[in-house]
C-alpha positions in Angstrom: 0.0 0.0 0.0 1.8 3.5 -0.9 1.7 6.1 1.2 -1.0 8.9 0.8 -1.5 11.8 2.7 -5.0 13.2 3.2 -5.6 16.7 4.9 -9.1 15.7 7.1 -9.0 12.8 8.1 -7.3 11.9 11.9 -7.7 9.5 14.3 -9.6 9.9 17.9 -7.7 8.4 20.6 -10.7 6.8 22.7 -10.5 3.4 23.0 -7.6 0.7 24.0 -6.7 -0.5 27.7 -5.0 2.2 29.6 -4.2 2.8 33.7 -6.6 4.4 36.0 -5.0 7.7 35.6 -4.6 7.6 32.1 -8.2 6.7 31.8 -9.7 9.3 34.4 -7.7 12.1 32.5 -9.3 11.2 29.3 -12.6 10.9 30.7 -12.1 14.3 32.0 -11.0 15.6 28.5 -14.6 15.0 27.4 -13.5 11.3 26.3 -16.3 9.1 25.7 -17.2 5.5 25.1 -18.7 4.5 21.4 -16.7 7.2 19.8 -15.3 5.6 16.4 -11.6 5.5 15.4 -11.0 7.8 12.6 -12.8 10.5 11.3 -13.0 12.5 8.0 -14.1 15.8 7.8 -15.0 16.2 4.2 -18.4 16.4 2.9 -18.8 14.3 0.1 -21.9 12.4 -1.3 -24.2 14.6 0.8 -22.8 13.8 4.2 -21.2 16.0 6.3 -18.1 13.8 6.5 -17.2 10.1 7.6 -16.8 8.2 10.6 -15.1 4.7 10.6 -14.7 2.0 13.4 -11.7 0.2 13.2 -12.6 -3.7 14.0 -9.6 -6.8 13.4 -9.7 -8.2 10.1 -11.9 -10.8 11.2 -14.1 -8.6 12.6 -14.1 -9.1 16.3 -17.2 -9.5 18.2 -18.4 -6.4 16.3 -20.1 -3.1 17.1 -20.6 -2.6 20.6 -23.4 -1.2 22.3 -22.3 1.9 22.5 -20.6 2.2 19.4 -24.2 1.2 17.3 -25.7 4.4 19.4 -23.2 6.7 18.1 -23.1 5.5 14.8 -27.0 5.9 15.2 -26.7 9.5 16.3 -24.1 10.8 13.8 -26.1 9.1 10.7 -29.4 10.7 11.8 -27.0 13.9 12.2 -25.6 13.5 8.5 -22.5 11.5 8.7 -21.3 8.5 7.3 -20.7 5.9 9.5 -18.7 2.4 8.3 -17.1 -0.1 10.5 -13.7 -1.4 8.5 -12.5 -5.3 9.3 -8.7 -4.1 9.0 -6.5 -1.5 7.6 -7.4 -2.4 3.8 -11.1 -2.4 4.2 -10.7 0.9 5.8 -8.5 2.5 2.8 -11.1 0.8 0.6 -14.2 2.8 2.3 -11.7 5.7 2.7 -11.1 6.0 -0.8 -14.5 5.1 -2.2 -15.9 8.1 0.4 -13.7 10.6 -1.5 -14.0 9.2 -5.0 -10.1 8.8 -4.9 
């Protein structure tokens, strides 16, 4: 895969096991559970821009609770949400978003 850099698009550091002060710090940030991985913060195809939830390539045990409720909220809002079984599928949704 060659490298590409994109301006818009960054990741959001939420998830992951971390220490108890680690954790309460980001929870104080305004870190909070559901949140997906990356975002992108192009409109394009008439949303506002696109969220994606990295999984493992096999897919994991899926969407959590939380997760499903955000990606709820944000669609109703007018964003894209996908979830991506590994790094290709997300390039592949990545790409496809931005007609690249």
């Amino acid at each position: 895969m060659r490298m590409v850099r994109i301006t818009g698009i960054f990741a959001i550091p939420s998830g992951g096991l971390r220490n108890k002060i680690v954790a309460a710090k980001l929870k104080a940030e305004g870190t909070e559970p559901g949140i997906p991985d990356i975002f992108c913060s192009k409109a394009r195809q008439g949303f506002h821009g696109l969220f994606i939830e990295m999984k493992r390539s096999d897919g994991g045990n899926g969407l959590s609770v939380n997760q499903r409720e955000k990606f709820e909220l944000f669609t109703a809002e007018g964003y894209l949400c996908r979830q991506a079984n590994g790094a290709t599928a997300a390039w592949d949704i990545l790409t496809d978003y931005l007609g690249i």
